[in-house]
Every structure is written in C-alpha cells, then in structure tokens.
C-alpha positions in Angstrom: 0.0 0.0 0.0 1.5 3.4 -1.0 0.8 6.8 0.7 -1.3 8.0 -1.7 -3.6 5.1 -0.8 -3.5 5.9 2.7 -3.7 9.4 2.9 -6.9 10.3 3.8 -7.4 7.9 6.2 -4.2 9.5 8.0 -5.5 12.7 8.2 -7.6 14.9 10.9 -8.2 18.4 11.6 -6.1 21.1 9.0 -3.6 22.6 11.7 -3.4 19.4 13.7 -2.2 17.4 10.7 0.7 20.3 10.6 1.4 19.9 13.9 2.1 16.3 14.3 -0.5 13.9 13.3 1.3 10.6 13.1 1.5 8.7 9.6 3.7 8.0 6.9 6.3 10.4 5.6 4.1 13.4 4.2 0.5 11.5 4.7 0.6 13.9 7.9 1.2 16.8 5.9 -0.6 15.7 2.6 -4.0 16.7 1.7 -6.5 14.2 0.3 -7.3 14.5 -3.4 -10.6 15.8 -3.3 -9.2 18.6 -0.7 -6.6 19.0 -2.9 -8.4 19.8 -6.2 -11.1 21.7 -4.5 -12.6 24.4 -6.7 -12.7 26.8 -3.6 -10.2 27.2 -1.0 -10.6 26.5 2.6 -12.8 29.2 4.7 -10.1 29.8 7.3 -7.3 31.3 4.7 -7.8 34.6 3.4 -9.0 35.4 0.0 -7.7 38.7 -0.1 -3.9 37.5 -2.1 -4.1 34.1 -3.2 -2.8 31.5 -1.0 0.5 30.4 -1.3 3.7 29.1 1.1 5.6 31.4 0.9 3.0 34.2 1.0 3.8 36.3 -2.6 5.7 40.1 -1.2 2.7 42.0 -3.4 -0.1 41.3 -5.2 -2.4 43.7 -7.3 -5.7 42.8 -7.8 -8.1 42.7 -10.8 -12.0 41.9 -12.2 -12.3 38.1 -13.0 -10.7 34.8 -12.7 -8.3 32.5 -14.7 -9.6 29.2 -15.4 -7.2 26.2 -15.8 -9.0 23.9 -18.5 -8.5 20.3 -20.3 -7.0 22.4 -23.4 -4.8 24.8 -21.0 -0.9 24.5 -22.4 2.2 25.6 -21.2 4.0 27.9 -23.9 7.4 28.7 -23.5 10.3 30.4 -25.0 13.7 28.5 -25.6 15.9 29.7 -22.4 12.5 28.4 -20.0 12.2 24.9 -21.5 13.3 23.2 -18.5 11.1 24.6 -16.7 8.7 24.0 -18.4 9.1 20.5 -19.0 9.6 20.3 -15.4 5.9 22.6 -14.8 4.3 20.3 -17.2 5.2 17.0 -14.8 4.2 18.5 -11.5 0.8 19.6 -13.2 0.2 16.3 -14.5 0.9 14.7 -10.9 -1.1 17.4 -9.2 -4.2 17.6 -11.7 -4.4 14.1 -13.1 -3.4 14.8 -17.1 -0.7 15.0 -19.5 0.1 19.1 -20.2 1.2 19.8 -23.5 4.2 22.2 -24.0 5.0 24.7 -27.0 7.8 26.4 -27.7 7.2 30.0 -29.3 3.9 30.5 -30.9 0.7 32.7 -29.7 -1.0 31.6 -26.4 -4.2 30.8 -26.1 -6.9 32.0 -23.5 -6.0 29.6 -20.2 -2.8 28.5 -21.2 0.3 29.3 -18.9 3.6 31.2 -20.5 7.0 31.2 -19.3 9.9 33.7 -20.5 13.0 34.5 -19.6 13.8 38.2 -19.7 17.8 39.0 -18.2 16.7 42.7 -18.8 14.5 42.8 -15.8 17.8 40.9 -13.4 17.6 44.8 -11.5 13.9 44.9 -10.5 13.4 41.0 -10.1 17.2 40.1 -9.3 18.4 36.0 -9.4 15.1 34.9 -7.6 12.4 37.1 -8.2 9.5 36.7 -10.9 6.4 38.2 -12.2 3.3 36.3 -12.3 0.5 38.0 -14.1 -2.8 36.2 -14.1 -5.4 37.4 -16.8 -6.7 35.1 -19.9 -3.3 33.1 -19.6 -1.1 33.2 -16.9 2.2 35.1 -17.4 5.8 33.9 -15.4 8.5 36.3 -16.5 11.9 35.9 -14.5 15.3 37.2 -15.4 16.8 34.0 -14.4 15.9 30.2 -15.0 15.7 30.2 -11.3 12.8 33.2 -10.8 11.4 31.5 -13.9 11.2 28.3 -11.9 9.9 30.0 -8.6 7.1 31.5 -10.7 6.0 28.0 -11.4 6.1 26.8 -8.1 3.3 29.1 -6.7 1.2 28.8 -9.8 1.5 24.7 -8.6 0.2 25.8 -5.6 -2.5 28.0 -7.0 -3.8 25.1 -9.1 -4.0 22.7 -6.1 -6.1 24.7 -4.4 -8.1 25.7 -7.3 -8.4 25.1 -10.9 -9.5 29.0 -11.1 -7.5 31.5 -9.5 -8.3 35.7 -9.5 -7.0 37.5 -11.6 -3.9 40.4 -10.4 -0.5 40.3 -11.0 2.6 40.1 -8.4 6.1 41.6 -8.7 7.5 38.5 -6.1 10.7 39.1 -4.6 12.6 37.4 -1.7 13.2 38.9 1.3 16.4 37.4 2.0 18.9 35.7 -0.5 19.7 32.4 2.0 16.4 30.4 3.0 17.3 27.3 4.7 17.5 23.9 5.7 20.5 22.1 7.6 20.8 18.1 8.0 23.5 16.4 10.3 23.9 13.4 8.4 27.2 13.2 10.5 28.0 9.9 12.7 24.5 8.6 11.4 23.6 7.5 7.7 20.6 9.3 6.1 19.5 7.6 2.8 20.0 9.6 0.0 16.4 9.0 -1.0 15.3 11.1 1.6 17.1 13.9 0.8 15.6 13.6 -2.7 12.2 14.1 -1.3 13.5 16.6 0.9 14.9 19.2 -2.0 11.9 18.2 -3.5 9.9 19.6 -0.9 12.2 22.3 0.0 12.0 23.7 -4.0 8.1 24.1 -3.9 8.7 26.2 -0.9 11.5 28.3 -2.7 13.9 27.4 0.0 17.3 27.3 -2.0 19.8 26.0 0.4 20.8 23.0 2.0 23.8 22.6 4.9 24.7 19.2 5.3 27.3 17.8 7.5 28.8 14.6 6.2 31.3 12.1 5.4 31.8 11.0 1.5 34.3 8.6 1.3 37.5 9.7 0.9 40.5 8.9 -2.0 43.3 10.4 0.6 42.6 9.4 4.1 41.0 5.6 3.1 41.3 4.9 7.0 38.1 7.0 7.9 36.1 5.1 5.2 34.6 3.4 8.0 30.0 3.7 7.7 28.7 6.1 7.4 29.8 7.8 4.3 28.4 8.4 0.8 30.0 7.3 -1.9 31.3 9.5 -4.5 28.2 8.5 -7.5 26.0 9.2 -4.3 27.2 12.7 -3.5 27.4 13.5 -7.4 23.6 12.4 -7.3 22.9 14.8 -4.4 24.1 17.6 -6.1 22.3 16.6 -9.6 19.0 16.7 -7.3 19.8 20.4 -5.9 21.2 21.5 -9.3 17.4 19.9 -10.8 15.7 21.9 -7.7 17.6 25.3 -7.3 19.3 24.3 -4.7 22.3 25.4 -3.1 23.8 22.4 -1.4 26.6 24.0 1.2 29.1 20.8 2.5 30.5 20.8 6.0 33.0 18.3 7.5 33.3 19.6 11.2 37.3 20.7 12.0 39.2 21.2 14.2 36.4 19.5 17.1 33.5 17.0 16.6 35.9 15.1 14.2 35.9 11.3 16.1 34.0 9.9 12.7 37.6 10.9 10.6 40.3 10.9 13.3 39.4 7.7 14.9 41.9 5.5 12.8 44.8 8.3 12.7 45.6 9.0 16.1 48.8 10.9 15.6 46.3 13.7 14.2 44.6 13.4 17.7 44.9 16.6 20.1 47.2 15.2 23.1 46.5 16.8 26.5 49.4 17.5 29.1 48.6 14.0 31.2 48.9 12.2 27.1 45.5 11.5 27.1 45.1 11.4 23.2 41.1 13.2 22.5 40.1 11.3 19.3 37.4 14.5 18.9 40.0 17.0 18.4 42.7 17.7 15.6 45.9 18.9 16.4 46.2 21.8 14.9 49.8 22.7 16.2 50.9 20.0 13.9 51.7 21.1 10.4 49.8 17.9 9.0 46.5 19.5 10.5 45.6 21.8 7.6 46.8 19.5 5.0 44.2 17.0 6.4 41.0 19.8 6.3 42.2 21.0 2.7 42.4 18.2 1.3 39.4 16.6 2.7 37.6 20.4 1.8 39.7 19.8 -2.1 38.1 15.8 -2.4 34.6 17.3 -1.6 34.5 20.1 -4.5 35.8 16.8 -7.2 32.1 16.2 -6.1 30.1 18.9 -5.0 29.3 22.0 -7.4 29.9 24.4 -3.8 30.4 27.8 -3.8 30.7 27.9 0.2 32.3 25.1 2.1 31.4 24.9 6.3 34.3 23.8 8.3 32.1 24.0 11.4 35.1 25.2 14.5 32.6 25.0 17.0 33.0 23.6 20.4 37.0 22.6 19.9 37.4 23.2 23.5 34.1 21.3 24.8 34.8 20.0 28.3 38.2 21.4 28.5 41.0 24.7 27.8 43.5 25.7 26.1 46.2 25.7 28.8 45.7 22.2 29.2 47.7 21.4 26.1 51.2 23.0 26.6 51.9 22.7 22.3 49.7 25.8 21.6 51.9 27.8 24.2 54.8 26.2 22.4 53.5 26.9 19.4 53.5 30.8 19.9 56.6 30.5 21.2 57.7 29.0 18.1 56.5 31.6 15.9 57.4 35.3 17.5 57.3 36.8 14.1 53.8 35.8 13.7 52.4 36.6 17.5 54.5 38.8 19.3 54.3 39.1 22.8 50.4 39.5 23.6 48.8 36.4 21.6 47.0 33.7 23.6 46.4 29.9 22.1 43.0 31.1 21.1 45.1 32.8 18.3 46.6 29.6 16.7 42.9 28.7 16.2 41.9 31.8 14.3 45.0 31.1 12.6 44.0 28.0 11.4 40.9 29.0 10.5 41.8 31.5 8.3 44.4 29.4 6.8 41.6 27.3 5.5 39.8 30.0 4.7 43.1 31.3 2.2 43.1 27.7 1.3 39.4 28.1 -0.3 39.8 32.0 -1.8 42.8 30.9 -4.0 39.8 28.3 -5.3 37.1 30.7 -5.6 35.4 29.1 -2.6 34.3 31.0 0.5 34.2 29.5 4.1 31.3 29.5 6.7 32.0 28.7 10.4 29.5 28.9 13.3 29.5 31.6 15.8 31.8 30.3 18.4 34.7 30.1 15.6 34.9 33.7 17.3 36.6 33.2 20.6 36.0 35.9 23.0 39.3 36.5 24.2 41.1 36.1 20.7 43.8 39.3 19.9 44.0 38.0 16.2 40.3 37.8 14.1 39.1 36.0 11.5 39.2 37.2 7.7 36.3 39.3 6.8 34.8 37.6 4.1 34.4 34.3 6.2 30.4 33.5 6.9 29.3 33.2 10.5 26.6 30.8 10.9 25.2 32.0 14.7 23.3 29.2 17.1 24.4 29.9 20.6 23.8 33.0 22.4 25.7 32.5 25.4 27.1 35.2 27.1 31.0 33.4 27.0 30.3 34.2 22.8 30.2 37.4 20.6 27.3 38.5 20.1 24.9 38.6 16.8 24.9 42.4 16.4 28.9 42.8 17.5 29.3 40.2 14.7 28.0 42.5 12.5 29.8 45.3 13.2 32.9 43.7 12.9 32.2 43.2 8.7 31.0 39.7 8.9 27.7 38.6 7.1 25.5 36.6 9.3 23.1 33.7 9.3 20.2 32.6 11.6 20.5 29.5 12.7 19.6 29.9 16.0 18.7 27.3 18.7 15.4 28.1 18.7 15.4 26.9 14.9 16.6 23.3 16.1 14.7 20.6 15.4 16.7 17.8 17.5 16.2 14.1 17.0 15.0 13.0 20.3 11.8 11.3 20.7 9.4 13.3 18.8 10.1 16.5 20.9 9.9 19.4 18.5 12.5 21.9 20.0 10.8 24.4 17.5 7.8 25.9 18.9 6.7 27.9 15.3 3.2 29.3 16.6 5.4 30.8 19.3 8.2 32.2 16.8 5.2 33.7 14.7 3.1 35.1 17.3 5.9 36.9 18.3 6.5 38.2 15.3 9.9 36.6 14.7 12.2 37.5 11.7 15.3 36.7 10.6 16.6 39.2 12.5 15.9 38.0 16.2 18.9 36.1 17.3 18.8 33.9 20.7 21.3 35.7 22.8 21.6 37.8 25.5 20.1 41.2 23.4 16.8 40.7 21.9 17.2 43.6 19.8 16.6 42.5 16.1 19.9 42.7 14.0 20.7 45.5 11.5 22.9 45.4 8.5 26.2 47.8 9.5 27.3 50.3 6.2 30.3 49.0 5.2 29.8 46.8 7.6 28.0 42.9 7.9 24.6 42.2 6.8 21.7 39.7 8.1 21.5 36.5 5.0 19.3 34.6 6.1 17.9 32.0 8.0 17.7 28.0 8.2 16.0 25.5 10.4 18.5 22.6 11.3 17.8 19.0 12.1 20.4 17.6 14.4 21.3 13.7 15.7 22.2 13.9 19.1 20.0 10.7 20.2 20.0 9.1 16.5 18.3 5.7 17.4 15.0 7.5 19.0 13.6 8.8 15.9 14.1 7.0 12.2 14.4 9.2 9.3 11.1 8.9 8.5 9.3 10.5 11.7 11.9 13.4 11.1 10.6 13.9 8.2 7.0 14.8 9.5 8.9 16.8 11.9 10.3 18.9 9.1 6.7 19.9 7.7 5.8 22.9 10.0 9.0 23.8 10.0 10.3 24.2 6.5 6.8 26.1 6.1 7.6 28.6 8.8 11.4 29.2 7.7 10.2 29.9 4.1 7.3 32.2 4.8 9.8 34.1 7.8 12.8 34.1 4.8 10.6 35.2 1.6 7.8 37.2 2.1 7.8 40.7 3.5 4.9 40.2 5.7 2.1 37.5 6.3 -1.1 37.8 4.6 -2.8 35.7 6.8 -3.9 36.5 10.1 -2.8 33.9 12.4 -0.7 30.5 12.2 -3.8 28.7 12.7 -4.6 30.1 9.7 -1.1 29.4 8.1 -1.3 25.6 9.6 -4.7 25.2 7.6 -3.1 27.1 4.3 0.1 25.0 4.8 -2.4 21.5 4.7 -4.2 22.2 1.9 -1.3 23.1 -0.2 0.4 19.7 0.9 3.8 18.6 0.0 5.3 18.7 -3.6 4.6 17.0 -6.5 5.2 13.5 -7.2 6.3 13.9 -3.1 4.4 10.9 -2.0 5.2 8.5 -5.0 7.5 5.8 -2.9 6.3 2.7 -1.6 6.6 2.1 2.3 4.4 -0.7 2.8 4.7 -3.2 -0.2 3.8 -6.0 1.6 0.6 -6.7 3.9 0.9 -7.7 7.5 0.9 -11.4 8.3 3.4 -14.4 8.1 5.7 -15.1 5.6 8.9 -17.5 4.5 11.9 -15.3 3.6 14.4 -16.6 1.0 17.7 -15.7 -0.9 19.5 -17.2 -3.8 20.9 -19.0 -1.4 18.0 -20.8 0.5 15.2 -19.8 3.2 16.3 -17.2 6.3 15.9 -19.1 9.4 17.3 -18.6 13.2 20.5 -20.2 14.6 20.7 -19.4 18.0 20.9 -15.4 18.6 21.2 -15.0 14.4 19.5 -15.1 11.4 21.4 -18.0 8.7 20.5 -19.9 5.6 22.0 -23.0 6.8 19.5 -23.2 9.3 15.9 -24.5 8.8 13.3 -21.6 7.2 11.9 -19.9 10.2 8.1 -18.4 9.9 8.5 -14.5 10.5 5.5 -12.2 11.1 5.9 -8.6 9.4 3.8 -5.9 11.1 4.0 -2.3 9.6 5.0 0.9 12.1 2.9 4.0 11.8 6.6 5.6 10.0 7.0 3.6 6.8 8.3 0.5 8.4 7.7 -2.8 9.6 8.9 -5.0 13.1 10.0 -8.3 12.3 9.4 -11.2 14.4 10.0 -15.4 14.5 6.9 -17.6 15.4 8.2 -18.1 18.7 7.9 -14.3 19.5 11.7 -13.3 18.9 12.1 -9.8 17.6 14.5 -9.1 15.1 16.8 -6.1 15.7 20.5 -4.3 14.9 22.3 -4.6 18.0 26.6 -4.6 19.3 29.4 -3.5 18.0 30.5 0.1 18.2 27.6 2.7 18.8 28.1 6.0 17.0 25.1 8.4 18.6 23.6 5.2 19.9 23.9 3.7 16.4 25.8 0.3 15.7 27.0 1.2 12.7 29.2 -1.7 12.4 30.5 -3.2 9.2 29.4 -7.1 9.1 27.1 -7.0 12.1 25.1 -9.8 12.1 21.1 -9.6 12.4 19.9 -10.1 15.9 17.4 -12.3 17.6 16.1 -11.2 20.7 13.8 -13.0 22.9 12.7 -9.6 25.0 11.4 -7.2 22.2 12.2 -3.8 23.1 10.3 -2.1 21.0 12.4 0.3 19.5 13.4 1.9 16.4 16.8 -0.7 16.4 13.8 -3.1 15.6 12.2 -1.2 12.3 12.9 -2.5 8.6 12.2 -0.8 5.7 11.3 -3.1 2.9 12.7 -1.7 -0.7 11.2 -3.2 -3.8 14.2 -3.9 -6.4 13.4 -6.1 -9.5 13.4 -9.9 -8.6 12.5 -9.1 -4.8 13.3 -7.0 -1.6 16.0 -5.3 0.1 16.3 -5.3 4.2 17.6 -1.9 5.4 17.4 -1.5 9.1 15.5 2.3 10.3 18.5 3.8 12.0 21.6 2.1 10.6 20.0 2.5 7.0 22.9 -0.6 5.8 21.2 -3.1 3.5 21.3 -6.8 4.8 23.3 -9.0 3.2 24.6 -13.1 3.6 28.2 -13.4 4.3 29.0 -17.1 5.3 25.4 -17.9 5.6 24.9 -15.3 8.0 22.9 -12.4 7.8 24.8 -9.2 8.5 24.6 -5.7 7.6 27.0 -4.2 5.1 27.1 -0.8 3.0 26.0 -1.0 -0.7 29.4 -0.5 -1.9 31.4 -3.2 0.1 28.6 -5.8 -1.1 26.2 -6.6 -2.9 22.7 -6.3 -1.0 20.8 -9.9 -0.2 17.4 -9.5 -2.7 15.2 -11.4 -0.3 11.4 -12.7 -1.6 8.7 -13.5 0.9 
C-alpha cells in the first residue's frame, strides 16, 4: 500500500495534521485528493492574495478569474524549456493529465507562459518573478531560477483551485539564504530522503541545504569506515539540488567534533598534558592538520558544485581549555614573528581557521563557520569575508549584532530553529516564533534587539532551520521527516515574504495543509507488503534462526511482518523473537558496524533498532534497518549488515 492510498485515512483536523499527526512520511502533511483539487479554498485562509507558502511580497488585484481547463498549455520560450518541462510534470501529478508544452507560438486564452527576460535581473534580481494572471497566466523571471519560482506558486494555486483571481505580483525574496541544515554526520541518512527533501524544499523556494557529512574519501582511506556516501552518491545529491535550485553547502566539522575521521589516525589526535590522546580534536599545532581539512575540503568540491564550504570550529574546547595542552603555548613560542608578545592559544585557532579560509579564496570558494569560531578573548580575528553561521547566544560568545559590526555577514540558525532528533520532541515551537513576530533578524542571545545590517559593515543573510542527531536511534528518518513539515513552512514564509497575509498560524497551519507537500512527493512505496506471516528466501536458501542470528544454513523460520505508523515494519519469529541491529560500536547510539550480524532477541524492546524498511528492487526485496540505513546481506550464511558499496545487498522474496 502506497501513501497515496492511505492518505486520507491518515489525516484529521487542518492545523493538527501540521502539527504532528502521526503517519507515513508526508501522509501527515498531505491533503486528500478531493481537498486538494477543491474548486474553492478553505474558509479559514484569506482570499484577499491568493494563497501560497511562501506568502507572494505584493499582489495587485483585478476583475475576474483565470480558469485552468482540459485544453490549458504551457508555452514557452527556448531559455524556460526546462522549466517547463519540469511545470508540465508536476501539473500532471497534481491535476491528473498530461500538459502539452509549445515552444514560441501565440498563447491561447488559459494556457500558462514562461519567458526568460535578463533585462528585468535589476527589479526582479536572481530569484524574483512576475506572475500575471489574466486570460493566460504570465511567469517572467530574469533567471531560469525566478522562472522556476514562478511555477512553483502557480503549482500551488492550481492545487487549491483550478480558477485563481485575476492580479499580477512583482514576487521578490526577502532574503537571498532560506534554509534547511541536516547532520547526516555519525548517522547515515538515505539519500532517497534527501531527494524528497529538496523536492519539498524547492516548492517552498527554499534554495539552500547545509549538510554535515562524510563522503568517502580517495586520501585518508582509513576514515572510510560507515557512514559515508559514496562518490556516485554525492554527485547524485548535487544533480537533485542542481534539478531543484538548490544550493547544497558541505560541511565536515574541524578542528572538534571530528571522532567519525580521526578515529583511525591518532597521531592527528589533540594530546592533553597528562597524554591522554582526544580522538574528537585535531591537532592543529601540527603542520599535518591543515593539509588533512584542505584536502578533505579539495576531495569534496571533485564532487560537489559548492560555492561555500562549512568547516564547522565549533566547540573545539568542549569540556576542557586551552592551557591544558602546553603545544599551543609552544607553538607561539615558536613563531614570534607571527604573534608577538600579547597572543594567547585562542590565536593559533583563528590562525587556522583563516588558513583554510586562504586555502578556499585561492579556489574561488568561500568559508562558513559557526558563531563560536569567534573566541571571546582572541587578539587575532578572523578574515572578513568568512560567513558566520550563529546558534548559541551565550554570554562566554560574541554576540549577533557585534558580529556584525565587525564586517562579517551573518546567518540565523539559532537554537530556537533546532529541530533535534530526540523522541518526537519538537524543540521548534513555530506558533510561538510567529506570534511573536519573529524575523530573521531576532537572534537567541543575550540582546533581543533585532539585528541591522552595518554600512560597510556585515549584513543579516538569512535563516535556516537545522535538524540535528544527538540521540540518532530514537527517531528514524522517516518521523523526522513529518517533523520537518511545519518547520520548513515557517522558515520559508519568515525568509521570503515581506509580511504574512494571513492573520494567524492557525490560519497558516490550515493554508500549509491544503497546499500539501510537492509533486510527485508521496510516490515511494513504504508498505509493499501486507501484514501477516511469511517465509523469507535468498538465492541462497530460506532465512531461518541459529541461536541469537539469522542464517541460511538453518531451517526456514516463519517470520511475522507488522507495519510501524513511520513507513516501516517490526520483524518477528513464530516463537515471538524480535529481530533487531544490535553490538558493536555505537556512533550516537547507532551500531553502525561493518558485518554486524542480524539479531534475535527473545525480549522485544520495541524500539526503532527493531524497524525495517522493505525496498522493492526487480526480482524481490531489500532489508535496510530504520536507523543504521545498511542493507542486509549473507556473508557465510549469516545475515549481516554491510554498506551497498562493500557488497552486494541480499534480494530477499517473501
């Protein structure tokens, strides 16, 4: 059963379906058809400017409607057929029928026309577009880009209604970096999900995406140890932004936080004064150190079209300080020329930083660094044209609007924009962020001033929401993806439009539900196979139970498949055994484990360690456990988990 199927069963009330109704991956967030395609929108959003996510920055009205018919066609010039093609998909998946396109040539009454026009780049700039709605409707942008943001509220328009009034809208963005950040770091997250994500993120003309990851690396083969992507995988997550408008920003966390590539080259390792080697920390005293980020930063961009590149410097002292590691005072010792008299270690890490930073000018690359890549106490200072990602306020940091001053430009990523993976706790509270009016100018911190740009000074980007791993196994992928509904809604209506044309978030939940995810969103499978009991077989023979594991040498075991309410299913042997990932080494709670064999427990313990997604591949099935995301595999007759590039995934058949 898909989630198409089961979407209106799944839902309830408009803003309680925003706001966590549980279901599939989008079924909590999706409308059903009929409420979809409804010929008139939903009494709770105002009619005043048509309804759309982000709201439009103006809109003019006029007498009369557009109607969208069966003989409505998209007509485009040469420089918008991409878009096009791309409009004429989502319109088929929204409204049920193929859409012809035409280049050049007259448009009819209630066809749709997209045109490029660079001469308008000053009024409309890389994102904007005008949307004129008469007879036809009219998407002028001076880039392929506004061109393509023009199409995704007419999208929405349509789903609410097949007429829409008539008026025109001069639609502009508010701020140039609207975003969404995803620690994919110590964890895996399946690249399919961030497919659906930049999917989602697109229709909501959100165009940038922070991830913090491993790919596997060429240089340092020792850290290509799960999880990673491969290299065809990260080339296919940048073909996905690329096709959404998407700027995908890449950050592997240096000098701190870096266990996940240090933990097989401990002469990198920071050394305290007692020799206690920190496999967290990088010594950056050693001239090694910035060949290791660079070239790690160098192997990423082989891969990754990125303009920016995140090297994190947060928290490098977490727990600890600088005078507890005599090199850094030996360091400046070492180097008068450089530091004088009145430097303190805090310098050498500046120093670093802005080593990297030279590393990724002379490339045409800029850096970004979080806030506390400022020390308080530093006499040297970072390079101006580094950008300062800011998410802790506390008062031991410099502060949002002192950041500013300095010349740095500055984005939002605040704690209060954290969704953490924790249970199903929802550190983001958006009715409370919109009731009080919150911008991306209202920083946590100790000044609740909002921020203002500085002549010749810094200036406000942006702001993203961030989804974070810090207790991995309690929440699959899945859940946090229903999590991510309200707030990708909030962060795009806060980044784009100038002001809300609706009058509460009740009202912006209920607008938010009937405009549902994106197109084509909801086309993936998560329950291809009923509940009940079922014999599972491989090439080579039936799955039973040997002792504490699953084997093929064993006699075929019975095994009961029950589906979660987040995509999944629990496995379980006649005799009540429950199936689960289990031992080894635990990265964030997650055994992560190359060749961990498949575990039978006799206590179920009803976790997420016991949720299986089952794939459909030709000839069969794939076995991917929830958290670890590694397809199952046989290795002497034992079932084990094993990434998709050291071995072939098992194809199982039940």
């Amino acid at each position: 059963m898909g989630l198409s199927t089961l979407r209106a069963s799944l839902l309830g009330a408009a803003v309680a379906v925003v706001v966590g109704l549980t279901g599939l991956p989008g079924a909590a967030a999706q409308s059903s058809p009929a409420t979809t395609l409804s010929s008139t929108p939903s009494s709770s959003v105002s009619s005043t400017v048509p309804g759309t996510v982000p709201a439009l920055t103006d809109w003019k009205p006029a007498a009369g409607q557009y109607n969208w018919t069966t003989t409505s066609r998209i007509v485009t010039d040469r420089a918008s057929a991409p878009v096009a093609r791309r409009l004429a998909a989502d319109l088929k998946d929204r409204l049920g029928r193929k859409v012809t396109v035409t280049t050049g040539g007259r448009a009819r009454t209630g066809d749709v026309v997209l045109s490029l026009d660079r001469r308008s780049a000053k009024t409309l700039g890389d994102e904007g577009y005008r949307l004129d709605v008469g007879a036809t409707v009219e998407i002028e942008g001076a880039t392929g880009t506004g061109t393509f943001y023009g199409t995704r509220s007419l999208v929405q328009l349509l789903t609410r209604s097949r007429s829409i009034p008539r008026g025109s809208s001069t639609d502009v963005p508010a701020y140039r970096e609207r975003g969404v950040g995803v620690c994919a770091c110590q964890i895996q997250v399946s690249t399919e999900w961030f497919e659906r994500l930049m999917t989602d993120m697109s229709y909501l003309k959100l165009n940038q995406l922070w991830i913090e990851t491993k790919v596997e690396s060429d240089a340092y083969p020792e850290a290509n140890f799960w999880a990673y992507y491969t290299k065809a995988e990260a080339r296919q997550l940048q073909k996905w932004a690329d096709d959404n408008h998407i700027q995908l920003v890449l950050e592997v966390n240096s000098p701190g936080h870096m266990s996940p590539w240090l933990a097989n080259y401990p002469q990198l390792q920071l050394t305290n004064a007692a020799g206690v080697k920190q496999p967290d920390r990088l010594d950056i005293t050693r001239p090694e150190a910035l060949e290791f980020v660079t070239t790690l930063a160098d192997e990423y961009a082989e891969v990754f079209d990125d303009t920016y590149w995140h090297m994190g410097a947060d928290e490098y002292m977490l727990g600890s300080a600088f005078d507890q590691y005599p090199q850094f005072q030996a360091y400046l010792d070492a180097h008068p020329e450089q530091y004088g008299t009145d430097a303190v270690p805090e310098d050498v890490y500046v120093d670093f930083i802005n080593a990297v930073a030279a590393h990724l000018r002379e490339r045409g690359r800029t850096l970004r660094v979080w806030n506390d890549g400022i020390p308080l106490n530093a006499t040297h200072e970072l390079d101006r044209d580094i950008v300062v990602e800011y998410w802790d306020g506390r008062t031991s940091m410099v502060q949002a609007q002192e950041i500013v001053r300095r010349g740095y430009d500055l984005q939002n990523a605040s704690y209060s924009l954290y969704l953490i993976r924790n249970g199903g706790s929802n550190p983001i509270n958006e009715e409370s962020l919109w009731n009080q009016g919150w911008t991306p100018r209202q920083f946590d911190g100790t000044d609740p001033t909002p921020i203002q740009d500085v002549p010749g000074g810094g200036s406000v980007r942006g702001a993203k929401i961030t989804a974070w791993p810090d207790y991995s196994t309690t929440q699959t992928e899945n859940s946090v993806e229903q999590d991510l509904f309200a707030a990708t809604r909030f962060i795009a209506e806060s980044t784009w439009a100038s002001k809300h044309v609706v009058a509460s978030y009740a009202e912006f939940a209920a607008l938010s539900a009937d405009l549902g995810r994106a197109p084509a969103y909801e086309n993936v499978d998560f329950r291809p196979l009923r509940d009940g009991s079922y014999r599972m077989k491989v090439r080579s023979g039936a799955v039973g139970v040997q002792g504490t594991t699953l084997t093929t040498g064993a006699r075929g075991e019975t095994f009961t498949l029950k589906a979660t309410d987040d995509g999944y299913y629990r496995l379980s042997t006649s005799a009540g055994s429950c199936v689960r990932m289990q031992g080894g080494k635990l990265w964030l709670g997650s055994p992560l484990d190359d060749r961990l064999p498949l575990s039978v427990v006799a206590t179920c313990q009803g976790d997420n360690l016991e949720k299986w997604q089952i794939k459909p591949v030709p000839g069969g099935y794939r076995l991917i456990n929830a958290i670890t995301q590694m397809p199952v595999t046989v290795l002497d007759g034992v079932l084990v988990q094993r990434p998709a590039d050291r071995a072939a995934p098992a194809v199982f058949t039940f």
